[in-house]
C-alpha positions as YAML, in Angstrom:
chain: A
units: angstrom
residues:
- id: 1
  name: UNK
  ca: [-17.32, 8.00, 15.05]
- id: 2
  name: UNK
  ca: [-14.19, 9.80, 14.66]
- id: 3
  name: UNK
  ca: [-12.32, 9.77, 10.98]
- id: 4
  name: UNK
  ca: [-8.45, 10.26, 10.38]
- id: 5
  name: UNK
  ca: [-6.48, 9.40, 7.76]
- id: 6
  name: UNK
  ca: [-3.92, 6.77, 8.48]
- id: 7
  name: UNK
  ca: [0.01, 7.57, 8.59]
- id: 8
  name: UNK
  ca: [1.50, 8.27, 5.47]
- id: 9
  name: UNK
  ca: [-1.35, 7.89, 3.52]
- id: 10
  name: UNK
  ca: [-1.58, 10.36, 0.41]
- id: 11
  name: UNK
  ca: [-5.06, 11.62, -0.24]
- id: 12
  name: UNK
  ca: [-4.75, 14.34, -3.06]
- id: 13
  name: UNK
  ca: [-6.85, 18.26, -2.54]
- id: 14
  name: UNK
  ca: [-6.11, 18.31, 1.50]
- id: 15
  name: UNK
  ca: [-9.14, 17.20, 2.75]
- id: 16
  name: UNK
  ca: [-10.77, 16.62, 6.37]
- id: 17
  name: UNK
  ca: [-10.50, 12.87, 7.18]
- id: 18
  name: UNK
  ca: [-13.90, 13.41, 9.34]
- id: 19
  name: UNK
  ca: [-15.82, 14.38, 5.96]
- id: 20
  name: UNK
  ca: [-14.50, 11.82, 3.79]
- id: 21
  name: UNK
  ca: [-15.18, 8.98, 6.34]
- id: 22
  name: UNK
  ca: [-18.73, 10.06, 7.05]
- id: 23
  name: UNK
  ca: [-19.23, 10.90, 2.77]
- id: 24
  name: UNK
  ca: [-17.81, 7.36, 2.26]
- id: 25
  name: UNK
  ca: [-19.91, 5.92, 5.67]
- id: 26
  name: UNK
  ca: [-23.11, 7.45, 4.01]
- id: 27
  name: UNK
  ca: [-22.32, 5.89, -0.04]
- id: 28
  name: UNK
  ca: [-21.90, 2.20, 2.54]
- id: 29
  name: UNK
  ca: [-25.13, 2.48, 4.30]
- id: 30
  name: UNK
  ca: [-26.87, 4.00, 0.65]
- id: 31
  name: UNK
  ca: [-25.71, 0.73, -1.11]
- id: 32
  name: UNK
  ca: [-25.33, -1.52, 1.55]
- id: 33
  name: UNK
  ca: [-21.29, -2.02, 0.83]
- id: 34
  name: UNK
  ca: [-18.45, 0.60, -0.38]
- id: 35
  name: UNK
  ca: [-16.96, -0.13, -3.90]
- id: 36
  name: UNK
  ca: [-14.66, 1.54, -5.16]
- id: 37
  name: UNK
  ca: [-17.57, 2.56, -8.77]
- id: 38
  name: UNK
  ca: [-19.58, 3.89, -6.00]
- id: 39
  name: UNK
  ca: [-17.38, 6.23, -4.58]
- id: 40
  name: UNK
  ca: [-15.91, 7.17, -8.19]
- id: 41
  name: UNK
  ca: [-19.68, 7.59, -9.29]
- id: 42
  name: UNK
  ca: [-20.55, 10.15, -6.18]
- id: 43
  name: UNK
  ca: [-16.85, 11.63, -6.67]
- id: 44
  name: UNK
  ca: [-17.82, 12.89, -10.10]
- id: 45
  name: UNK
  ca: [-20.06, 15.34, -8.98]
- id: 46
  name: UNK
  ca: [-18.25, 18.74, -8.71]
- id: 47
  name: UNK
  ca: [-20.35, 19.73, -5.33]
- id: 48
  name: UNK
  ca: [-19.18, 15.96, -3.56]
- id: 49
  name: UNK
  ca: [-16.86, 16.80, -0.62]
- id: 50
  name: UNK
  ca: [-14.78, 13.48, -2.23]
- id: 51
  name: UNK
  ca: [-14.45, 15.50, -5.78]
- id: 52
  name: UNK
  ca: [-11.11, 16.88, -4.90]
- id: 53
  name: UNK
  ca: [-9.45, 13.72, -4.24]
- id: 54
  name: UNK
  ca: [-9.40, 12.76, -8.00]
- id: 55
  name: UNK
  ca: [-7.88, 13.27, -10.95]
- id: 56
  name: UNK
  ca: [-10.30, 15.02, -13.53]
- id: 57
  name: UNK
  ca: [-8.04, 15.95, -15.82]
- id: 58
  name: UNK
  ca: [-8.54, 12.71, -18.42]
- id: 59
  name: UNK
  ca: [-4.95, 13.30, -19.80]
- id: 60
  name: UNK
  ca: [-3.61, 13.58, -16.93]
- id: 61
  name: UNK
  ca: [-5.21, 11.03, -15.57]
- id: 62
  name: UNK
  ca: [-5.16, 8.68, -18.37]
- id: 63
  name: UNK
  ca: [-0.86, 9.02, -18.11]
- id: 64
  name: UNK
  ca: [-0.81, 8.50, -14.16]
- id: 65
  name: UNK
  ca: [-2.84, 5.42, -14.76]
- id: 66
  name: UNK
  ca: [-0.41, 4.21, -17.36]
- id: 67
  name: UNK
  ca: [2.32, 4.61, -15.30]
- id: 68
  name: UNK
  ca: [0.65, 2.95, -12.53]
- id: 69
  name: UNK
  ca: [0.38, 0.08, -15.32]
- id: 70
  name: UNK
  ca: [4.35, 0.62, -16.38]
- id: 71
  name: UNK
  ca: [4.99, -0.06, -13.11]
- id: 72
  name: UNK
  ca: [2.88, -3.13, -12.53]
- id: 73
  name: UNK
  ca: [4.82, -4.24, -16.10]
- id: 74
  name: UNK
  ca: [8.37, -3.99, -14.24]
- id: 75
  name: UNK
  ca: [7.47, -5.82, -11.16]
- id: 76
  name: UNK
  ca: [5.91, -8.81, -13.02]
- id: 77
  name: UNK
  ca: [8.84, -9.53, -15.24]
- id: 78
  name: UNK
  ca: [11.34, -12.49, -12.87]
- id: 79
  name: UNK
  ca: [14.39, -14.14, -14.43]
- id: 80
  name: UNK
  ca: [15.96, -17.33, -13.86]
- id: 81
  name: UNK
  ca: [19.42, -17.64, -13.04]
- id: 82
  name: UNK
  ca: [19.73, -21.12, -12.97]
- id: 83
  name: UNK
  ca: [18.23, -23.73, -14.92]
- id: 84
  name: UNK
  ca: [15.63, -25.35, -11.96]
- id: 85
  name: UNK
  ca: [15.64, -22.63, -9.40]
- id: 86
  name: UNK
  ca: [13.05, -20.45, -8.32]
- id: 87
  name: UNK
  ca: [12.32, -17.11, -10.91]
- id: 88
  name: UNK
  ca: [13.90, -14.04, -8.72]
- id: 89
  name: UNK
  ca: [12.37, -10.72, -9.43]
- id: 90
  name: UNK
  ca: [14.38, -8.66, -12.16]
- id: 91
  name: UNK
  ca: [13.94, -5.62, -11.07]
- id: 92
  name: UNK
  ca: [13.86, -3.97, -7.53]
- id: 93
  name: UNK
  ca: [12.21, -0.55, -6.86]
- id: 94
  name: UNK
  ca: [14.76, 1.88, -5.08]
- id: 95
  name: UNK
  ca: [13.07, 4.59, -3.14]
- id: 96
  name: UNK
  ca: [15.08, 7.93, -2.91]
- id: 97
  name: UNK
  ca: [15.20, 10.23, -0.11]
- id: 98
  name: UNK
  ca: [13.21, 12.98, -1.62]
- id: 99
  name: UNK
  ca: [10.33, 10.15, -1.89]
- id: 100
  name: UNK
  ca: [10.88, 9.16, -5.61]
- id: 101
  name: UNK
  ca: [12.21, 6.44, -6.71]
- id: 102
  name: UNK
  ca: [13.19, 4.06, -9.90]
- id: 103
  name: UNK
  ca: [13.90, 0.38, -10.85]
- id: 104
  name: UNK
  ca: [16.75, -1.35, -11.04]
- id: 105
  name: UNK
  ca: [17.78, -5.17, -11.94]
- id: 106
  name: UNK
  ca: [18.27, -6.62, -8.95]
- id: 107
  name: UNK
  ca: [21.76, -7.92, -10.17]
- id: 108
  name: UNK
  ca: [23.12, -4.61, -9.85]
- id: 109
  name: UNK
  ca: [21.26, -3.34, -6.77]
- id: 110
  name: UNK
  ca: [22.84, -6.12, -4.74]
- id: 111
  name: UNK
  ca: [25.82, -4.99, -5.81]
- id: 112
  name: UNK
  ca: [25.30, -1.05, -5.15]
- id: 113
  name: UNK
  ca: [25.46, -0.25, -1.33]
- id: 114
  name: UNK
  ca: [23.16, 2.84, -1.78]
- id: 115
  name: UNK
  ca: [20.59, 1.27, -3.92]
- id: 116
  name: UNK
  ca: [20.81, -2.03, -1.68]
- id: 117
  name: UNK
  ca: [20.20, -0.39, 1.71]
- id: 118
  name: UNK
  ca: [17.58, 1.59, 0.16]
- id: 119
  name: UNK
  ca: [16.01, -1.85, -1.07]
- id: 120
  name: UNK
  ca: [16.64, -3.39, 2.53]
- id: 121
  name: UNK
  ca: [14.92, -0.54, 4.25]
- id: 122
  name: UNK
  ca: [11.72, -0.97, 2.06]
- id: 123
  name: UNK
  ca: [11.71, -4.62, 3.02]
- id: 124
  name: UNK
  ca: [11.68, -3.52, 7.25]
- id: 125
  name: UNK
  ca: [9.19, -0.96, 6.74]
- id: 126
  name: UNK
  ca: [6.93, -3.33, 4.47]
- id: 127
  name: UNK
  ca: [7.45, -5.53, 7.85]
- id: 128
  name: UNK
  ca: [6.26, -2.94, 10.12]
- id: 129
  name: UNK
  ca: [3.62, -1.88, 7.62]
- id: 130
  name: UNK
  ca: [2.56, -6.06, 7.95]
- id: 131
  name: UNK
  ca: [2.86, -5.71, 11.76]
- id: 132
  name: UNK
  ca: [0.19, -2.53, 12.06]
- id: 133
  name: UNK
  ca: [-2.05, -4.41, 10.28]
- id: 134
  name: UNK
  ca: [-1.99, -7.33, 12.25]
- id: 135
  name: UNK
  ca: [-1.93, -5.50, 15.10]
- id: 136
  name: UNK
  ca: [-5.42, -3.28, 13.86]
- id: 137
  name: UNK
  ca: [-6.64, -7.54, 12.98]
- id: 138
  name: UNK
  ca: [-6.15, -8.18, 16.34]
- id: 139
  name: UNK
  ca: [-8.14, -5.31, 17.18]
- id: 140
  name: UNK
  ca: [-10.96, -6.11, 15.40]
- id: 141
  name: UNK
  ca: [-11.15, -9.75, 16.05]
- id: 142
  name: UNK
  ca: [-10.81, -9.10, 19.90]
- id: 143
  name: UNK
  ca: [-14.12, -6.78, 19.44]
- id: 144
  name: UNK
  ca: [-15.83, -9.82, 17.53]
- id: 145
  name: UNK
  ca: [-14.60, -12.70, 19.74]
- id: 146
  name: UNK
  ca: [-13.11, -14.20, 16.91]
- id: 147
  name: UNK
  ca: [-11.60, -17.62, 16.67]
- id: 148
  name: UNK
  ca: [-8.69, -16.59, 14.86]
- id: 149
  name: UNK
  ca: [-7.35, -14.53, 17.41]
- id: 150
  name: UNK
  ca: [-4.29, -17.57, 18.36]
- id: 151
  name: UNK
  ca: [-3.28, -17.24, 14.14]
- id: 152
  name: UNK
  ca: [-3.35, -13.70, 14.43]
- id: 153
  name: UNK
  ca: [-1.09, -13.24, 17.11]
- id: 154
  name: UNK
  ca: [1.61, -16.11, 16.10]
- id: 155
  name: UNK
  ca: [1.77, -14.02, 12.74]
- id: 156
  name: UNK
  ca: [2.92, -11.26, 15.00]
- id: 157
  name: UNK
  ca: [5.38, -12.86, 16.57]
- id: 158
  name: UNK
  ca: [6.90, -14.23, 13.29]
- id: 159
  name: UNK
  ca: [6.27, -10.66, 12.05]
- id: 160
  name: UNK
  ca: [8.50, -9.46, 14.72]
- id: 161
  name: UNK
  ca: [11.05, -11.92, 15.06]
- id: 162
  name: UNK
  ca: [11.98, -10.95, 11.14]
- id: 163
  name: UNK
  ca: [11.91, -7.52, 11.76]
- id: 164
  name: UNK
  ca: [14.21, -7.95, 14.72]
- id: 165
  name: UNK
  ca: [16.45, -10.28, 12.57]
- id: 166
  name: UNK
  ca: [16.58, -7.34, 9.91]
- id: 167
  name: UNK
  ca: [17.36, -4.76, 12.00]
- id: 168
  name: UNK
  ca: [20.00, -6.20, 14.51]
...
């Protein structure tokens, strides 16, 4: 079996895809499933090849998880414009070129041609992000003979026909 990492994933220490699928293959077959407690647990030995893909650092780590949490905060929080429509979200996340990015309300985004396009392009690539996955689905369920290979495919096809829509 041959291990990579997939695009623009971010695994932290630079570590060889090859050793950290067959370290997280072996903690599967060990326990009979991979959870996420099981790979922290065998992570927290210094020697484990998946040791250098954490945070050990508790302050450090304890902020990067709050932030994860400020973040989760932001994108819960919808408003109502008017009375008896659909909540909208309130804030939009605008990714910047260097890879960072903020929130804005989504009032003003749609207003700002920077932050807007910036919003837009996160929606295509979510789309093509939606379409690999399918697509790897399909894989799969073509190796299984799986009955849900029709469903699959027609979520393609809508998958692409938005993209297309976007894009054009």
């Amino acid at each position: 079996m041959i291990y990579k990492f997939r695009k623009n994933s971010f695994v932290k220490g630079g570590l060889d895809a090859q050793e950290i699928g067959e370290a997280l293959e072996a903690i599967r077959i060990r326990f009979g499933r991979l959870e996420t407690e099981r790979v922290l647990s065998q992570a927290s030995n210094p020697r484990s090849i998946l040791h250098a893909a954490f945070e050990w650092d508790d302050e450090v780590a304890a902020n990067q998880h709050r932030l994860d949490e400020a973040r989760t905060l932001v994108r819960s929080v919808e408003i109502i414009i008017t009375q008896g429509e659909e909540p909208e979200p309130a804030f939009v996340h605008v990714r910047e070129s260097d890879g960072g990015g903020y929130y804005q309300s989504t009032r003003i985004a749609v207003k700002n041609k920077s932050e807007w396009d910036a919003v837009y392009a996160d929606a295509v690539a979510a789309l093509n992000i939606a379409d690999r996955n399918l697509s790897r689905l399909l894989q799969i369920a073509g190796r299984l003979k799986n009955g849900k290979i029709g469903k699959i495919k027609k979520a393609r096809v809508s998958v692409a026909k938005a993209t297309e829509e976007l894009t054009v």
